[in-house]
mmCIF file as gemmi writes it, N, C-alpha and C atoms, coordinates in Angstrom:
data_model
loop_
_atom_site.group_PDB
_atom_site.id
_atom_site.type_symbol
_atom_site.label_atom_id
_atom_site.label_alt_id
_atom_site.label_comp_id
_atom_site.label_asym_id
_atom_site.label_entity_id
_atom_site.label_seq_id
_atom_site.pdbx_PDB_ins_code
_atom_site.Cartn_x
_atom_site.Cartn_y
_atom_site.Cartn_z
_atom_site.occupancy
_atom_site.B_iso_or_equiv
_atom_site.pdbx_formal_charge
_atom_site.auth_seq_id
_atom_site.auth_asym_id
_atom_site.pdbx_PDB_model_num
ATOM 1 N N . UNK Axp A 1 ? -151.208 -170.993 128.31 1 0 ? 1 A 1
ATOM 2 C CA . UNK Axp A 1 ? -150.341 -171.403 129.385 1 0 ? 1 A 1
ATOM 3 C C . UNK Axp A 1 ? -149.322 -172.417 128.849 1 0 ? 1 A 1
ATOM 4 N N . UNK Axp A 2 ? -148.187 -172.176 129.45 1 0 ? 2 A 1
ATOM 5 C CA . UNK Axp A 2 ? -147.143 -172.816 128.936 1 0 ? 2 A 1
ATOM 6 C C . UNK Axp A 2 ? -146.86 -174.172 129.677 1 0 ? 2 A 1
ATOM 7 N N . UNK Axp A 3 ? -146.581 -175.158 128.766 1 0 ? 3 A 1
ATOM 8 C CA . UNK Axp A 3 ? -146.02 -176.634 129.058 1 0 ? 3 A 1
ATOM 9 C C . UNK Axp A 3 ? -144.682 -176.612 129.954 1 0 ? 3 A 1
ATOM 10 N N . UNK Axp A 4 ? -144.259 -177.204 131.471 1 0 ? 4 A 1
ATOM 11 C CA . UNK Axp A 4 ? -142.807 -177.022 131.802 1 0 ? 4 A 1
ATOM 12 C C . UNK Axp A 4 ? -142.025 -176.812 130.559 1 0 ? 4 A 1
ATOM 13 N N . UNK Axp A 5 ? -141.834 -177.572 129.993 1 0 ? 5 A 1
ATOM 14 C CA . UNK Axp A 5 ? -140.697 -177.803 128.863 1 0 ? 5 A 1
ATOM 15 C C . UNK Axp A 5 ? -140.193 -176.318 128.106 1 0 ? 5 A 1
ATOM 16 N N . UNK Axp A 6 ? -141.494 -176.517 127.69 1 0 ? 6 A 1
ATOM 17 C CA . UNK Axp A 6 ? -141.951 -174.509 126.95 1 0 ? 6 A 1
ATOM 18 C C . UNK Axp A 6 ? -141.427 -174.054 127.426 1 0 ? 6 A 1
ATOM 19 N N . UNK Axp A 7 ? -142.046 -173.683 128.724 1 0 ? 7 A 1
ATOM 20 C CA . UNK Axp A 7 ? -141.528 -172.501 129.872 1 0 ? 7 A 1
ATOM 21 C C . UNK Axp A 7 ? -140.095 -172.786 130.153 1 0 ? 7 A 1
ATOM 22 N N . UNK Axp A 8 ? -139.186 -173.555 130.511 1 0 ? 8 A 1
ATOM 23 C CA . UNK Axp A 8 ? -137.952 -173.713 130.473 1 0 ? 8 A 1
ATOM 24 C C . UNK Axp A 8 ? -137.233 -173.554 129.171 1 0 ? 8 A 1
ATOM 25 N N . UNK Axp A 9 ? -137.729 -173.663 128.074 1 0 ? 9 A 1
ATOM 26 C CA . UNK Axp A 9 ? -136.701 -173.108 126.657 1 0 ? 9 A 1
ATOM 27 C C . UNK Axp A 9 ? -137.145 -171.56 126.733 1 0 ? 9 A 1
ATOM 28 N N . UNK Axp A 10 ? -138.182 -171.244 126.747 1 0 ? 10 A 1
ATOM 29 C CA . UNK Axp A 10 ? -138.506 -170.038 126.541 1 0 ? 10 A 1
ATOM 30 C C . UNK Axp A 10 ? -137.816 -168.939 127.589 1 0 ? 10 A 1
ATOM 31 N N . UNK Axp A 11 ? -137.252 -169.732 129.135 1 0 ? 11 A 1
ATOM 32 C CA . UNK Axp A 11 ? -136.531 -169.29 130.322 1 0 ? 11 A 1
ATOM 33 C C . UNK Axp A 11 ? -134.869 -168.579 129.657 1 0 ? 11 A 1
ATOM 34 N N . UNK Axp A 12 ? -134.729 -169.491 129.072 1 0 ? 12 A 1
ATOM 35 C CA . UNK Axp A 12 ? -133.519 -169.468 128.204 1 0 ? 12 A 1
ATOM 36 C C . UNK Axp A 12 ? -133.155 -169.221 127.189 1 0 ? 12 A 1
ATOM 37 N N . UNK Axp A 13 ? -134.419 -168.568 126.751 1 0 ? 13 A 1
ATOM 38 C CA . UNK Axp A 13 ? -133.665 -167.813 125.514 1 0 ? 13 A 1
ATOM 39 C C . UNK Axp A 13 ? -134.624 -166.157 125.424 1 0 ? 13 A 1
ATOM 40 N N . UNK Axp A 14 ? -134.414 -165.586 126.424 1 0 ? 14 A 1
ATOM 41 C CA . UNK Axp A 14 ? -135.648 -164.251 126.787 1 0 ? 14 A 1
ATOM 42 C C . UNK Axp A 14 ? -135.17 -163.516 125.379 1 0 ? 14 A 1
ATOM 43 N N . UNK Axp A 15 ? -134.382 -163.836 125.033 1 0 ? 15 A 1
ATOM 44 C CA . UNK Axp A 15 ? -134.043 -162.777 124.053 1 0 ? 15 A 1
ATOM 45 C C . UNK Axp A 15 ? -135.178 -163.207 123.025 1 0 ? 15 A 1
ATOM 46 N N . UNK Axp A 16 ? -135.678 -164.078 122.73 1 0 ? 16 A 1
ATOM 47 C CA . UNK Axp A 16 ? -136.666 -164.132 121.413 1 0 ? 16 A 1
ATOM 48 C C . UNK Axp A 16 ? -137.837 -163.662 121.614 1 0 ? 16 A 1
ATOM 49 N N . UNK Axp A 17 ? -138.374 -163.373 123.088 1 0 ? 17 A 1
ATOM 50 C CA . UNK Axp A 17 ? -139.814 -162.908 123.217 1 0 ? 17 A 1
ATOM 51 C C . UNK Axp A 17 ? -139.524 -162.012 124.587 1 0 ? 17 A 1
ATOM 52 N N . UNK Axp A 18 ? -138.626 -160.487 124.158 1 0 ? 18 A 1
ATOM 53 C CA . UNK Axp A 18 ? -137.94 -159.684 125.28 1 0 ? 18 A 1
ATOM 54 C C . UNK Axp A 18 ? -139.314 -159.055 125.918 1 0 ? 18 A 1
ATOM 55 N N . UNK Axp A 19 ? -140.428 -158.713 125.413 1 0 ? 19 A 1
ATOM 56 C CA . UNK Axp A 19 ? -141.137 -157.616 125.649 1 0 ? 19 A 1
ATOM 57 C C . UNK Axp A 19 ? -142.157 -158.395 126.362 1 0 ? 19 A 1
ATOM 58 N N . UNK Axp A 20 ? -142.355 -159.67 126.597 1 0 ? 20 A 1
ATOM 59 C CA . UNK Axp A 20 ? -142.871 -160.797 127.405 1 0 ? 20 A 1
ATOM 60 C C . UNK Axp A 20 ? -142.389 -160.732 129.087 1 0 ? 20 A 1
ATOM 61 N N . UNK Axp A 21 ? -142.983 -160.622 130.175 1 0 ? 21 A 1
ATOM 62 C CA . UNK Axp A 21 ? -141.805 -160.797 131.809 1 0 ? 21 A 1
ATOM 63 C C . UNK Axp A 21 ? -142.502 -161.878 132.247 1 0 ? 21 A 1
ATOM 64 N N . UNK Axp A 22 ? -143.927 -162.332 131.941 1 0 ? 22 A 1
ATOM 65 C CA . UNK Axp A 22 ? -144.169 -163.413 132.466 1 0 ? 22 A 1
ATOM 66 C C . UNK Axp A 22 ? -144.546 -164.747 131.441 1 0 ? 22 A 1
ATOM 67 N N . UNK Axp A 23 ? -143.031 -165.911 131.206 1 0 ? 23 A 1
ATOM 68 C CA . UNK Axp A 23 ? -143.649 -166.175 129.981 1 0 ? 23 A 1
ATOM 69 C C . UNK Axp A 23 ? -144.793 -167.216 129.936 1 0 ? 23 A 1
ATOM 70 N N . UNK Axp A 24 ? -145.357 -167.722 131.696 1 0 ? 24 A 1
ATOM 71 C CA . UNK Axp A 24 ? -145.98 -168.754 131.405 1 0 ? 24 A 1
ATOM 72 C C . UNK Axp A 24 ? -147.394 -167.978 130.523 1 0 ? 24 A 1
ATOM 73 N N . UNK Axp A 25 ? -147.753 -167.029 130.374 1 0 ? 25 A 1
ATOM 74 C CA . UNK Axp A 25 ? -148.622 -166.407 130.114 1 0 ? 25 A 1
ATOM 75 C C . UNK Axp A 25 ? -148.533 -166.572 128.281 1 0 ? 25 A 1
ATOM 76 N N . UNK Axp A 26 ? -148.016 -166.792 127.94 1 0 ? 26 A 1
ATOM 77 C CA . UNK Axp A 26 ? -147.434 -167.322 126.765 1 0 ? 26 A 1
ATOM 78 C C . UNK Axp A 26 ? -148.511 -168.423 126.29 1 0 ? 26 A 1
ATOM 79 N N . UNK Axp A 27 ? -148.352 -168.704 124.829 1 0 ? 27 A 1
ATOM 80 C CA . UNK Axp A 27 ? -148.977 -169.572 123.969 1 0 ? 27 A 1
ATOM 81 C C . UNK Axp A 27 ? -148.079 -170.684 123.365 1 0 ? 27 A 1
ATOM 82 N N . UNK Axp A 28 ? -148.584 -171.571 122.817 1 0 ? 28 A 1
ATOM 83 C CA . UNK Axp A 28 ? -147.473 -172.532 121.345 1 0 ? 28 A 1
ATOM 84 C C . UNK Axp A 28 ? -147.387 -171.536 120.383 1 0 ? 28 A 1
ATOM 85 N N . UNK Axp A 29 ? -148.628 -170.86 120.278 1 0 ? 29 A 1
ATOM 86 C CA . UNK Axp A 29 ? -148.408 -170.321 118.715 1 0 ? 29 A 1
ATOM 87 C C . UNK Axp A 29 ? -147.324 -168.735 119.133 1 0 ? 29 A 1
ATOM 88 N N . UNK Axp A 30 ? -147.406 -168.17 120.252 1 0 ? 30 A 1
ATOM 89 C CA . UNK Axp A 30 ? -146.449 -167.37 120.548 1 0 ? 30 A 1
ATOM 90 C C . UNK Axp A 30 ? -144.523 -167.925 120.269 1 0 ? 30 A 1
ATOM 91 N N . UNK Axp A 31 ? -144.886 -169.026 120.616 1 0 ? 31 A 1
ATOM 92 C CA . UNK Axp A 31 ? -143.497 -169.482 121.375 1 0 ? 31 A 1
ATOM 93 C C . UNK Axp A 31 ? -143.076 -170.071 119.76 1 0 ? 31 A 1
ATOM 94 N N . UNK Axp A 32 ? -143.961 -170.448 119.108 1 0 ? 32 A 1
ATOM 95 C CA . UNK Axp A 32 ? -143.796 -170.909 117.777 1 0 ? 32 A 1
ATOM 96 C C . UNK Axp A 32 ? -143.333 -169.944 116.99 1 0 ? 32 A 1
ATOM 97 N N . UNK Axp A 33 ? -143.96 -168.964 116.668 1 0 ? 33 A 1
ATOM 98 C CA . UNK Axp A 33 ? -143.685 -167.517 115.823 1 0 ? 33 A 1
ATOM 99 C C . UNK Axp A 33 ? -142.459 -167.085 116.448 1 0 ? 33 A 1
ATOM 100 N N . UNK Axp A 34 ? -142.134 -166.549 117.298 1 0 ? 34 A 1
ATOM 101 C CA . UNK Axp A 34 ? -140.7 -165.953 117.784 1 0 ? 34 A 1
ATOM 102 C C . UNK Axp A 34 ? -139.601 -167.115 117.493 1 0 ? 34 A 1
ATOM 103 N N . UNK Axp A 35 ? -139.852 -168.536 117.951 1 0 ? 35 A 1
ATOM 104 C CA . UNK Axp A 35 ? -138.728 -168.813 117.593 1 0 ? 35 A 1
ATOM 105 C C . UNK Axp A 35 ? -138.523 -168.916 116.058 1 0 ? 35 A 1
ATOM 106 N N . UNK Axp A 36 ? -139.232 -169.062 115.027 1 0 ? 36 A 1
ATOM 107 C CA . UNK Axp A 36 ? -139.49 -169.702 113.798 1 0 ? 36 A 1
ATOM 108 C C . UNK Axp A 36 ? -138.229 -168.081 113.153 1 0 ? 36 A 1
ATOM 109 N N . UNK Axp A 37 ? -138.712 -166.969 113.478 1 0 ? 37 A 1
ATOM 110 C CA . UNK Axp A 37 ? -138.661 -165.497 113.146 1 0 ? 37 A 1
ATOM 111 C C . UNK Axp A 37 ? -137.006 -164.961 113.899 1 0 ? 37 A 1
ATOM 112 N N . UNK Axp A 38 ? -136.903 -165.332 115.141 1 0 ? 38 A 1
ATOM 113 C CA . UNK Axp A 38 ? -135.884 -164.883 115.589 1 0 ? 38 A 1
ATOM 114 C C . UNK Axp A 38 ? -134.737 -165.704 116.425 1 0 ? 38 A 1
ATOM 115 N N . UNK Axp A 39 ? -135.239 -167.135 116.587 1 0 ? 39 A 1
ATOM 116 C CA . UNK Axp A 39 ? -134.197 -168.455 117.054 1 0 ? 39 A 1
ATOM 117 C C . UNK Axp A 39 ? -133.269 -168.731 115.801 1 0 ? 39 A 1
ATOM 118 N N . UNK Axp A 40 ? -132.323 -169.546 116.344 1 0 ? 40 A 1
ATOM 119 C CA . UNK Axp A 40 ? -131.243 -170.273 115.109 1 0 ? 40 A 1
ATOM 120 C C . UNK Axp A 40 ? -131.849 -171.391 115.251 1 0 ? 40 A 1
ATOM 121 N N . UNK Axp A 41 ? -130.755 -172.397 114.207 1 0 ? 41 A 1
ATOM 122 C CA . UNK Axp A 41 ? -131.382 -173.476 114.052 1 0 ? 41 A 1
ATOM 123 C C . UNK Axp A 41 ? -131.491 -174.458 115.131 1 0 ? 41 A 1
ATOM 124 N N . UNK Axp A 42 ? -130.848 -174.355 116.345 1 0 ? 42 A 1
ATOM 125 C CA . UNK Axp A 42 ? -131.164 -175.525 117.296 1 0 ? 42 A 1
ATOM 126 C C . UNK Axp A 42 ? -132.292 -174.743 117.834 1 0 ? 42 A 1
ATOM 127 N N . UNK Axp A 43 ? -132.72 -173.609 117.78 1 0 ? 43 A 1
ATOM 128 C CA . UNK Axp A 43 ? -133.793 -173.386 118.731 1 0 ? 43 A 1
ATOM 129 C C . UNK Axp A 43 ? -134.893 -174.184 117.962 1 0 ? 43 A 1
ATOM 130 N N . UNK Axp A 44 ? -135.02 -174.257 117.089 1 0 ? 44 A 1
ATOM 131 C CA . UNK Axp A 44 ? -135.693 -174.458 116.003 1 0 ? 44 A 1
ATOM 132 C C . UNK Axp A 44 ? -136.19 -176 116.379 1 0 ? 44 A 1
ATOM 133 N N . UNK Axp A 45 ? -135.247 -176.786 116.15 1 0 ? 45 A 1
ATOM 134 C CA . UNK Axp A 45 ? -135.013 -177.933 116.922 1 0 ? 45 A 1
ATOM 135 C C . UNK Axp A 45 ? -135.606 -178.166 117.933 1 0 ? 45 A 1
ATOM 136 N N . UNK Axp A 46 ? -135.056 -177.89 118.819 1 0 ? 46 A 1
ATOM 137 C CA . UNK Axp A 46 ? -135.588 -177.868 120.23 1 0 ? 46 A 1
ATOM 138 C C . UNK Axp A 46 ? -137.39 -177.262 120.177 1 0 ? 46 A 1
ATOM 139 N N . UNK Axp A 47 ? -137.383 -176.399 119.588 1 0 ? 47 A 1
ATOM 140 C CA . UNK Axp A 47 ? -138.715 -176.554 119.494 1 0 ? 47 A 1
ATOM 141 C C . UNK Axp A 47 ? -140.176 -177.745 118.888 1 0 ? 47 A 1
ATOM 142 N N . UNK Axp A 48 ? -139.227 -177.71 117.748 1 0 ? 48 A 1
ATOM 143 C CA . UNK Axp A 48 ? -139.82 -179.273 117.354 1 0 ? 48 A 1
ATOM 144 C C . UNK Axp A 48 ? -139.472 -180.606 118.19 1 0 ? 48 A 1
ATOM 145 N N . UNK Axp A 49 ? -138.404 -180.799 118.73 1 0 ? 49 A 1
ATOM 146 C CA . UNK Axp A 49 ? -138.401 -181.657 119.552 1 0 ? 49 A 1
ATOM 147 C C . UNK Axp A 49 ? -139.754 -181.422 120.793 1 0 ? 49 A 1
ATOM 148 N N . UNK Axp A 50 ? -139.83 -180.457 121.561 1 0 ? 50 A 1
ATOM 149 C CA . UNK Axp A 50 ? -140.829 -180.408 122.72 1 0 ? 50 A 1
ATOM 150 C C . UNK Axp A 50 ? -142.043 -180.724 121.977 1 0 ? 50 A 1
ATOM 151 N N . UNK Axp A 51 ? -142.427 -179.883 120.981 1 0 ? 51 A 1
ATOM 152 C CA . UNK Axp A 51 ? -143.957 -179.691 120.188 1 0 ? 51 A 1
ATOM 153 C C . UNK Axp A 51 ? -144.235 -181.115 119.316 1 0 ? 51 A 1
ATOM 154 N N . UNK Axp A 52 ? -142.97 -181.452 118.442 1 0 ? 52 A 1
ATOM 155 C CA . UNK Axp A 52 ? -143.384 -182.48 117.482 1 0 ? 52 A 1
ATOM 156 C C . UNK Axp A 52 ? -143.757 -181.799 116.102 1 0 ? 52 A 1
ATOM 157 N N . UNK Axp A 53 ? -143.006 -181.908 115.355 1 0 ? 53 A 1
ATOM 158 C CA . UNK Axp A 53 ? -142.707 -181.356 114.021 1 0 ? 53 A 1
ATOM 159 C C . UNK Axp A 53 ? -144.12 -180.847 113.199 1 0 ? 53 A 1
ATOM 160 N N . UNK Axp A 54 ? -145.209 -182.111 113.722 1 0 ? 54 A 1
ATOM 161 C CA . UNK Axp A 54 ? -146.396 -182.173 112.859 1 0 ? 54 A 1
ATOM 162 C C . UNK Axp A 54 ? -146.719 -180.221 113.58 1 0 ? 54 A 1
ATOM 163 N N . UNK Axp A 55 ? -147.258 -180.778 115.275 1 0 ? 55 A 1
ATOM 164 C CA . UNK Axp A 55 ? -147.953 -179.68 115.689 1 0 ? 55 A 1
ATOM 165 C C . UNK Axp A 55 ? -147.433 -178.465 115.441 1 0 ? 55 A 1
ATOM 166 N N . UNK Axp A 56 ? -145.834 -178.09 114.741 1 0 ? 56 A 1
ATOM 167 C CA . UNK Axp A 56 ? -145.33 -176.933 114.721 1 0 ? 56 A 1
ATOM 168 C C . UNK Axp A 56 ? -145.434 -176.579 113.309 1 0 ? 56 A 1
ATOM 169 N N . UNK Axp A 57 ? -145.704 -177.383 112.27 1 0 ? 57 A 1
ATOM 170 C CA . UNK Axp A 57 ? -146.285 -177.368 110.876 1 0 ? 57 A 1
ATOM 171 C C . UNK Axp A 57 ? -147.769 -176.847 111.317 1 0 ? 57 A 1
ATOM 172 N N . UNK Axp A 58 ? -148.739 -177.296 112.156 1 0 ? 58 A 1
ATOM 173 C CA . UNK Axp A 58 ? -149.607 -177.326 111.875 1 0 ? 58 A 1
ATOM 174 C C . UNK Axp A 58 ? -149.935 -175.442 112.493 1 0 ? 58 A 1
ATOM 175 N N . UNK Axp A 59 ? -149.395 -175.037 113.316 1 0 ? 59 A 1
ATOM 176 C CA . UNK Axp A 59 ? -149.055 -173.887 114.148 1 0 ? 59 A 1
ATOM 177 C C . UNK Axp A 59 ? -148.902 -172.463 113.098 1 0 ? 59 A 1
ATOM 178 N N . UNK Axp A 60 ? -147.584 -173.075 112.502 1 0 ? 60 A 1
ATOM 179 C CA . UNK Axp A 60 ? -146.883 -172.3 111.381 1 0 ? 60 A 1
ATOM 180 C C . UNK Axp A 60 ? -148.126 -172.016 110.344 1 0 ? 60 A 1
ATOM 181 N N . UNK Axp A 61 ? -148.994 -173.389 109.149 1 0 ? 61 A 1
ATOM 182 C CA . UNK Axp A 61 ? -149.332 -173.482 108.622 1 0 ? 61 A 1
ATOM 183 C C . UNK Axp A 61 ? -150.639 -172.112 108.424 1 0 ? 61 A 1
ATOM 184 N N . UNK Axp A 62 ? -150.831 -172.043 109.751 1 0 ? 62 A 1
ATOM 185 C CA . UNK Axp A 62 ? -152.112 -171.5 110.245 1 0 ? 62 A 1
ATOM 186 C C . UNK Axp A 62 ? -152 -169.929 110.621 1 0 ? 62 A 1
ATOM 187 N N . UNK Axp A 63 ? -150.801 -169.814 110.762 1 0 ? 63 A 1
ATOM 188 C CA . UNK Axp A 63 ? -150.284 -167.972 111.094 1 0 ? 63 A 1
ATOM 189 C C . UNK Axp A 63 ? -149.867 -167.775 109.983 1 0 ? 63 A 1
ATOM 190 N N . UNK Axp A 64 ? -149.471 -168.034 108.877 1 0 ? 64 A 1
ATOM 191 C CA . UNK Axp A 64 ? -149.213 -168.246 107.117 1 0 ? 64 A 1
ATOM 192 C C . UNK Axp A 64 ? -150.19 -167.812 106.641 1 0 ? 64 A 1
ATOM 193 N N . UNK Axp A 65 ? -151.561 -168.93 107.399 1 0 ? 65 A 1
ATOM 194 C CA . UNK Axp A 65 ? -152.173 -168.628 106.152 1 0 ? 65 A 1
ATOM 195 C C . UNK Axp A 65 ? -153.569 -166.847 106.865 1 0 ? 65 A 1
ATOM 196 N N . UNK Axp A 66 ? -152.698 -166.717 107.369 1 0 ? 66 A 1
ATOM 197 C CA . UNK Axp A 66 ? -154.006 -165.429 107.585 1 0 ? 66 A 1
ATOM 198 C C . UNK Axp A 66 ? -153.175 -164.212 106.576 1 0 ? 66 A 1
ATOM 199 N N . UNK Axp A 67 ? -154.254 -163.462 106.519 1 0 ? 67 A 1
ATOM 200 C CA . UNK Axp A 67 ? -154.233 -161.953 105.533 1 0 ? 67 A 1
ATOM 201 C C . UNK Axp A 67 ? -153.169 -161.225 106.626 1 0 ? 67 A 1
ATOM 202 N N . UNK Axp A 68 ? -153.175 -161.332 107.429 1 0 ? 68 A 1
ATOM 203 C CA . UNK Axp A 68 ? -151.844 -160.626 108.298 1 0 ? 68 A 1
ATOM 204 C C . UNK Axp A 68 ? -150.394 -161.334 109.359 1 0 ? 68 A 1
ATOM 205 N N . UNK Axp A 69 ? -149.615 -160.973 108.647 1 0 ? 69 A 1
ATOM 206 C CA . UNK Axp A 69 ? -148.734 -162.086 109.158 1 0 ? 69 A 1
ATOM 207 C C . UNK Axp A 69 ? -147.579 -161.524 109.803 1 0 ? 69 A 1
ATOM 208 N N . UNK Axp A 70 ? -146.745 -162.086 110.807 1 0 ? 70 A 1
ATOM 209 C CA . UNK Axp A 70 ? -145.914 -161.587 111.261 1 0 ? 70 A 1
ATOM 210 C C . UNK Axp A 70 ? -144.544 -162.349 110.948 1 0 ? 70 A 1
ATOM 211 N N . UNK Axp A 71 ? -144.591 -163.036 110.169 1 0 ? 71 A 1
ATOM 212 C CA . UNK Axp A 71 ? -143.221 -164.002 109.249 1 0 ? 71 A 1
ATOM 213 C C . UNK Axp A 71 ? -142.847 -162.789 108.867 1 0 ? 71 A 1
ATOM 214 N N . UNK Axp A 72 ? -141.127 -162.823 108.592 1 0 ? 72 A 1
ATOM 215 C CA . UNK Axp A 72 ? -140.24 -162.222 107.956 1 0 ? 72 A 1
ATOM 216 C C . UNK Axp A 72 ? -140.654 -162.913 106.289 1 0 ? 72 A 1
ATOM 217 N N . UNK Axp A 73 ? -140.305 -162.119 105.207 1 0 ? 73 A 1
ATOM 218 C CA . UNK Axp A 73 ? -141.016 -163.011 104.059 1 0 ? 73 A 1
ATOM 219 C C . UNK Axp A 73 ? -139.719 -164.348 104.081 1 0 ? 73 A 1
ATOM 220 N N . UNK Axp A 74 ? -138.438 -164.161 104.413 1 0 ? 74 A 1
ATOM 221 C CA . UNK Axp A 74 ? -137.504 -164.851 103.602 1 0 ? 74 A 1
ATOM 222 C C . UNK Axp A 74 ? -138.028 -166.762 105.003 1 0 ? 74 A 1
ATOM 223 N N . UNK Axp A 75 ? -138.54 -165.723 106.256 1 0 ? 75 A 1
ATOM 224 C CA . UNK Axp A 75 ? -138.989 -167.014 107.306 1 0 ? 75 A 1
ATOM 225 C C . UNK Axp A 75 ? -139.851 -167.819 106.857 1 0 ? 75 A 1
ATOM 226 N N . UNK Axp A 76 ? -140.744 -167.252 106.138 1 0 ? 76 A 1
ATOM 227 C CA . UNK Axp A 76 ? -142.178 -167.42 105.62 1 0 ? 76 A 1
ATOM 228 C C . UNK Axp A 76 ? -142.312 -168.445 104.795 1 0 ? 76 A 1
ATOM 229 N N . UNK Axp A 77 ? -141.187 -168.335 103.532 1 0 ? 77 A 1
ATOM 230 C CA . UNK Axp A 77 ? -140.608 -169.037 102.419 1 0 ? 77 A 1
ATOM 231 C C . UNK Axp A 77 ? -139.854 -170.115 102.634 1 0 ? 77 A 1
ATOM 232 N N . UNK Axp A 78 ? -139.014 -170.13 103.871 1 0 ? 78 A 1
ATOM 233 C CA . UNK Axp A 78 ? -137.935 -170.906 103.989 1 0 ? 78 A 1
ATOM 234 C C . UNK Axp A 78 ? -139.102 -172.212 104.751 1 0 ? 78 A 1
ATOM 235 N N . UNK Axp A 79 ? -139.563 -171.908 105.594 1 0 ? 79 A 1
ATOM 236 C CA . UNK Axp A 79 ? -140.486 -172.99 106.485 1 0 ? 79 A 1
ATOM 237 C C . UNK Axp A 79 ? -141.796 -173.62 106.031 1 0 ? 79 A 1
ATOM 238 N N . UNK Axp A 80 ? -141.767 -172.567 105.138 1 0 ? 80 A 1
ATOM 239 C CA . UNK Axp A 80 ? -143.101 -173.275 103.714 1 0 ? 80 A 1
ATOM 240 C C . UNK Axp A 80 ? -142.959 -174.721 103.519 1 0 ? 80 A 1
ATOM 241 N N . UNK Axp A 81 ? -141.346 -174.229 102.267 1 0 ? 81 A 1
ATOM 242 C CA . UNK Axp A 81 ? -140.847 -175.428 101.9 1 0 ? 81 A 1
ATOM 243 C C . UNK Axp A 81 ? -140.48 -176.396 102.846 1 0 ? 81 A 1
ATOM 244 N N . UNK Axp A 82 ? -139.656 -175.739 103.77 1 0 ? 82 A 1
ATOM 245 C CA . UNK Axp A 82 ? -139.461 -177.037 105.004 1 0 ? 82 A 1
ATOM 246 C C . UNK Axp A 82 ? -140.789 -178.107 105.039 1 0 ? 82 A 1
ATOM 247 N N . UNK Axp A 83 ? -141.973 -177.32 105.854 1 0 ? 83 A 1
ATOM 248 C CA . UNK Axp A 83 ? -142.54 -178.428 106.272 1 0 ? 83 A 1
ATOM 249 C C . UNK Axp A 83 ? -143.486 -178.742 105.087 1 0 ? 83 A 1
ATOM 250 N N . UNK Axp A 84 ? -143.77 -177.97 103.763 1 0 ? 84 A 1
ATOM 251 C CA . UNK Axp A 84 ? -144.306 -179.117 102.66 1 0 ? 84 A 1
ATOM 252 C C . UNK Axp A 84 ? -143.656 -180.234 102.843 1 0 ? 84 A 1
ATOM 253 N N . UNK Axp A 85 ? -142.205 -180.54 102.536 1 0 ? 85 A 1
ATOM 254 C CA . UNK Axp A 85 ? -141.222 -180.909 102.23 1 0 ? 85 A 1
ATOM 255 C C . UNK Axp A 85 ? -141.304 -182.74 103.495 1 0 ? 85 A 1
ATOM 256 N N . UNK Axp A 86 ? -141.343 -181.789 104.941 1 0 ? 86 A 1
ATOM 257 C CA . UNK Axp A 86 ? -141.481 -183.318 105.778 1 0 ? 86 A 1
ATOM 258 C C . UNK Axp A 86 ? -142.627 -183.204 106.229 1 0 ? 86 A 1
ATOM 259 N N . UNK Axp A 87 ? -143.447 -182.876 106.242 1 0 ? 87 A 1
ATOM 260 C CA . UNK Axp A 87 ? -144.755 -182.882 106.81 1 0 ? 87 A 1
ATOM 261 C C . UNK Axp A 87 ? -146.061 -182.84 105.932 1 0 ? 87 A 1
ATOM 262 N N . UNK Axp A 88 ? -146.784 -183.934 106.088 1 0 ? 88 A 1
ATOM 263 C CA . UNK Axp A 88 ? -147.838 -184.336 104.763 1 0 ? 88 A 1
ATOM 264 C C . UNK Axp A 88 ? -148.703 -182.896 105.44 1 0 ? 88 A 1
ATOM 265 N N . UNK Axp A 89 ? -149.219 -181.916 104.25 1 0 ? 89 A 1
ATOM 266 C CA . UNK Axp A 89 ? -150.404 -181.033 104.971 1 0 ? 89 A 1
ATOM 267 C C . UNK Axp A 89 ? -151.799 -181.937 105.007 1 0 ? 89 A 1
ATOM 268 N N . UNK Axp A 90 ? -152.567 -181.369 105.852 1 0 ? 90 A 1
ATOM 269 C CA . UNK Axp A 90 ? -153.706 -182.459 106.14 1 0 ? 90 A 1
ATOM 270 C C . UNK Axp A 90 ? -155.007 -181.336 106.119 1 0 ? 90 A 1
């Protein structure tokens, strides 16, 4: 279930999770993966702004690391380094 905040970015940008009609039904780690995969960079933003950089490292970190993944490879690579980069892994 989605946080107001969530549910209002996610209101506004249907295009990243089209095949979704009800999005409170939605997850972080949903709302995380689509934007990470198919937002620009303020969505990106805006997502870390609502979530907090750590919890969207920690989100990312964790759909990475399974044997099946739904990252684009070049998404996969690019947000690696990102959050090695600002975010201590723990």
């Amino acid at each position: 279930m989605l946080s107001d905040p969530l549910y209002d970015f996610m209101s506004k940008r249907k295009h990243l999770i089209w095949y979704v009609k009800d999005y409170r039904t939605l997850n972080e780690e949903a709302v995380v993966e689509a934007t990470l995969n198919y937002g620009n960079w303020d969505d990106v933003q805006k997502v870390i702004h609502i979530l907090g950089i750590a919890r969207v490292a920690e989100i990312f970190r964790k759909q990475a690391g399974r044997p099946r993944k739904n990252y684009r490879p070049e998404v996969l690579n690019y947000f690696s380094l990102y959050f090695n980069k600002y975010v201590a892994n723990t």
